[in-house]
C-alpha positions in Angstrom: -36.9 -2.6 -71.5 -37.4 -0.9 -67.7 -34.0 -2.4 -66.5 -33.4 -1.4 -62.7 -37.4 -0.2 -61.3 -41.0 -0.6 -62.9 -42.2 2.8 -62.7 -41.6 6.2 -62.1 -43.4 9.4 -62.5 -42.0 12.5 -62.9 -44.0 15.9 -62.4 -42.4 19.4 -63.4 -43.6 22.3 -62.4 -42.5 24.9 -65.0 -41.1 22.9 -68.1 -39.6 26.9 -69.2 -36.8 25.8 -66.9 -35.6 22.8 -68.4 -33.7 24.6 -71.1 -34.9 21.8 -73.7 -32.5 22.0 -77.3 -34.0 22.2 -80.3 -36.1 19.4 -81.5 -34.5 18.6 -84.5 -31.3 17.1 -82.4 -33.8 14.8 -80.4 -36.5 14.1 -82.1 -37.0 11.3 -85.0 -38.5 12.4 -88.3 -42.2 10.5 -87.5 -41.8 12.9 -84.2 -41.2 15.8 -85.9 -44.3 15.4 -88.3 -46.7 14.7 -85.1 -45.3 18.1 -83.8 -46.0 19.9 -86.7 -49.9 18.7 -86.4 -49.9 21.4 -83.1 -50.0 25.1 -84.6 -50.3 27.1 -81.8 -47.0 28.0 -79.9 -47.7 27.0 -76.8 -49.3 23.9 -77.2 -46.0 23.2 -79.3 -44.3 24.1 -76.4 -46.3 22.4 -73.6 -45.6 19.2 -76.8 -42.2 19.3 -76.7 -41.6 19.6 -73.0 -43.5 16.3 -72.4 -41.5 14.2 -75.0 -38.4 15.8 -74.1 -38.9 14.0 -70.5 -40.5 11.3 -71.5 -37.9 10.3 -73.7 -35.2 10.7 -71.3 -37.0 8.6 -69.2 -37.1 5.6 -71.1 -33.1 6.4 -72.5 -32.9 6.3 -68.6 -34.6 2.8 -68.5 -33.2 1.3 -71.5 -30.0 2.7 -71.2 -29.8 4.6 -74.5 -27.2 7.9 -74.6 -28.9 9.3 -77.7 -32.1 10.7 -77.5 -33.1 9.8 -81.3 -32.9 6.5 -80.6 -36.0 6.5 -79.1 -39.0 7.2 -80.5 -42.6 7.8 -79.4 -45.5 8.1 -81.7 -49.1 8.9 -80.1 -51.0 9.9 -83.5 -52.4 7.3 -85.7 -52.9 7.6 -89.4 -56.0 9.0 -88.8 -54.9 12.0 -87.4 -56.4 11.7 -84.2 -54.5 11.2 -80.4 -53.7 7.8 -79.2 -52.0 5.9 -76.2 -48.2 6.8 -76.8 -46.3 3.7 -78.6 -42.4 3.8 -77.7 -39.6 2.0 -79.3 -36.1 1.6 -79.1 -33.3 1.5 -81.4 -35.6 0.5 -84.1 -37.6 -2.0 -81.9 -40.8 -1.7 -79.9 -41.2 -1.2 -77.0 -43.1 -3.1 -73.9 -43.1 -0.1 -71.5 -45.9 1.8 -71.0 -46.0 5.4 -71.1 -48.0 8.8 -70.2 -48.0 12.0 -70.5 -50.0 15.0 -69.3 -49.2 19.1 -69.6 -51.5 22.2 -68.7 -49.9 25.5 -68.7 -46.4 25.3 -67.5 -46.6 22.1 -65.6 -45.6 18.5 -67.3 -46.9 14.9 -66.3 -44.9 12.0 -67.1 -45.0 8.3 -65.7 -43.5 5.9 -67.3 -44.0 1.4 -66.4 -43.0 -1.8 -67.1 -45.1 -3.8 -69.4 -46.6 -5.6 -67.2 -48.0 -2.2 -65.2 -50.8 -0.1 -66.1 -50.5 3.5 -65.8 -51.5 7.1 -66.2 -51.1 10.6 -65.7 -53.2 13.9 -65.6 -52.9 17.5 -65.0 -55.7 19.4 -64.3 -56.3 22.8 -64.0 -58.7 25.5 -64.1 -61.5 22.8 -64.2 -65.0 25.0 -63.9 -66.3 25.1 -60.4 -70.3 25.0 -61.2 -72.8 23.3 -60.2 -73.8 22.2 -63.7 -70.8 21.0 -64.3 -70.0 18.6 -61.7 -74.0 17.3 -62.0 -73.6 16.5 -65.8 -69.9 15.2 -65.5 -69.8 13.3 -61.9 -72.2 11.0 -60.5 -74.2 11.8 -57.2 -71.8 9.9 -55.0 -68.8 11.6 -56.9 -70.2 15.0 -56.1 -71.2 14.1 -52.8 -67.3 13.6 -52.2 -66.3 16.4 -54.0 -68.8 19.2 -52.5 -66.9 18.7 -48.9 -64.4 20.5 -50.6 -64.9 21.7 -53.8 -61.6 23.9 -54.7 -59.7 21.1 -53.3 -60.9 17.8 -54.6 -62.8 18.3 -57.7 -59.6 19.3 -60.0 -58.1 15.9 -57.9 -61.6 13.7 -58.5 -61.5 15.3 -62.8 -57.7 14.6 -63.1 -57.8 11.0 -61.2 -61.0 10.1 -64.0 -58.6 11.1 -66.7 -55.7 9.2 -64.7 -57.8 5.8 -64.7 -58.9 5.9 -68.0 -55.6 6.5 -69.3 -54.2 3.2 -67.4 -57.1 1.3 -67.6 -59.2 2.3 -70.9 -60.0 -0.2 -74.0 -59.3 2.6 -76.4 -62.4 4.4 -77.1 -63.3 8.4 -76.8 -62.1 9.9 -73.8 -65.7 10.2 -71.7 -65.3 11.6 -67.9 -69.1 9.6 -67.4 -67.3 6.7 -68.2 -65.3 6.6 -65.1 -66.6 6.4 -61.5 -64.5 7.1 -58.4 -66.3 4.5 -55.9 -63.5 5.0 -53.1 -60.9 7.7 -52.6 -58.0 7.1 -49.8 -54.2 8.5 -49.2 -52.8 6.5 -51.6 -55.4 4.0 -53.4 -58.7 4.9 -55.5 -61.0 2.4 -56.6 -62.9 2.5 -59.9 -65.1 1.6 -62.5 -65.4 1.8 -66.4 -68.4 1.4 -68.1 -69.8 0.0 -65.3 -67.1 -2.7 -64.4 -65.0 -2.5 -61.3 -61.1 -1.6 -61.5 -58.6 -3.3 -59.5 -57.8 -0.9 -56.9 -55.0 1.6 -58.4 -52.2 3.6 -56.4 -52.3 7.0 -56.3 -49.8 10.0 -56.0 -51.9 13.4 -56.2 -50.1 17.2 -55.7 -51.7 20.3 -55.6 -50.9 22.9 -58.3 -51.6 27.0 -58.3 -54.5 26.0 -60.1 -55.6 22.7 -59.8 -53.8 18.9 -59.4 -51.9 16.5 -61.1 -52.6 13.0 -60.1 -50.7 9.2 -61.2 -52.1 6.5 -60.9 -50.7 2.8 -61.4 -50.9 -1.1 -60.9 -48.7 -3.3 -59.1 -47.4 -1.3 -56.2 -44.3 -3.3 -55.3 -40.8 -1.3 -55.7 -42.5 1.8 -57.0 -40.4 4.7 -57.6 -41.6 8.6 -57.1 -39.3 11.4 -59.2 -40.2 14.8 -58.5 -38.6 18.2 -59.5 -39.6 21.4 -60.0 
């Protein structure tokens, strides 16, 4: 359904801007029952603001004026979180799709079928020791301790990034990922052990942390920022 460019990602800085109308115009009734799972107001919020440009991202692609005709579902009947599932017009969808928030700022990146790809904000993420010794591996931290306010936000949001794109499914575990090479625009990976195909990346700094993309296939690729 990506008609004119395989991927784009799209990073806001302060979704409070976007002046998003209320739900119930936009969103499908499935949608508006995975919204009411989040109580808390601004995790609503921070909700809202990622499906209100992620859906007009894939309108964008598929060329669809109204909003409600497509629909994106990322909680299984279980109850718990899962990799969003987009269709269109009633039909599914081939694109893939994710979405990451924290705070004010909103993740989205959006590829054709035949792309993987996947988004992270991070922020705040705990500076201790302890932390990066249980969660990163000694070559990981050796990376990271050259400049630790800098890169380890970028080296936990790129983990989340990869597994995103490039998971089977199971529980989100950082130890699971390993960042075996970090340069401008490429990181290469293993999960569970097993080596990644090299992935491009697009990392920017935020007030208090990074948001990072990363993606497959790096032929026409397509960068959207606002703020």
């Amino acid at each position: 359904m990506i008609s004119s460019y395989p991927r784009t990602v799209r990073y806001v800085a302060n979704f409070e801007k976007l002046g998003i109308p209320q739900a119930s115009t936009w969103l499908t009734e499935l949608e508006l029952s995975e919204l009411s799972f989040w109580k808390d107001s601004s995790r609503r919020s921070q909700w809202l603001a990622g499906r209100w440009i992620a859906k007009r991202l894939v309108a964008r692609s598929s060329q669809v004026d109204i909003l409600r005709e497509v629909e994106i579902l990322s909680r299984g009947a279980d109850g718990l979180g899962k990799s969003p599932a987009v269709s269109v017009g009633g039909m599914a969808s081939a694109c893939r799709l994710s979405i990451s928030h924290s705070n004010q700022a909103i993740l989205v990146g959006i590829a054709s079928s035949h792309a993987r790809i996947g988004v992270d904000v991070a922020s705040c993420v705990p500076e201790t020791r302890s932390f990066r010794s249980h969660w990163f591996s000694d070559q990981e931290v050796k990376w990271i301790e050259n400049d630790v306010s800098n890169r380890l936000p970028v080296a936990w949001a790129l983990k989340e990034s990869i597994f995103k794109a490039c998971g089977d499914g199971s529980k989100w575990d950082p130890r699971s990922v390993e960042l075996v090479s970090i340069d401008k625009n490429q990181v290469r990976s293993r999960i569970h052990g097993l080596d990644v195909d090299p992935l491009t990346t697009w990392v920017r700094a935020t007030n208090q942390g990074a948001a990072t993309a990363v993606w497959s296939n790096t032929s026409g690729q397509e960068v959207s920022l606002c703020s």
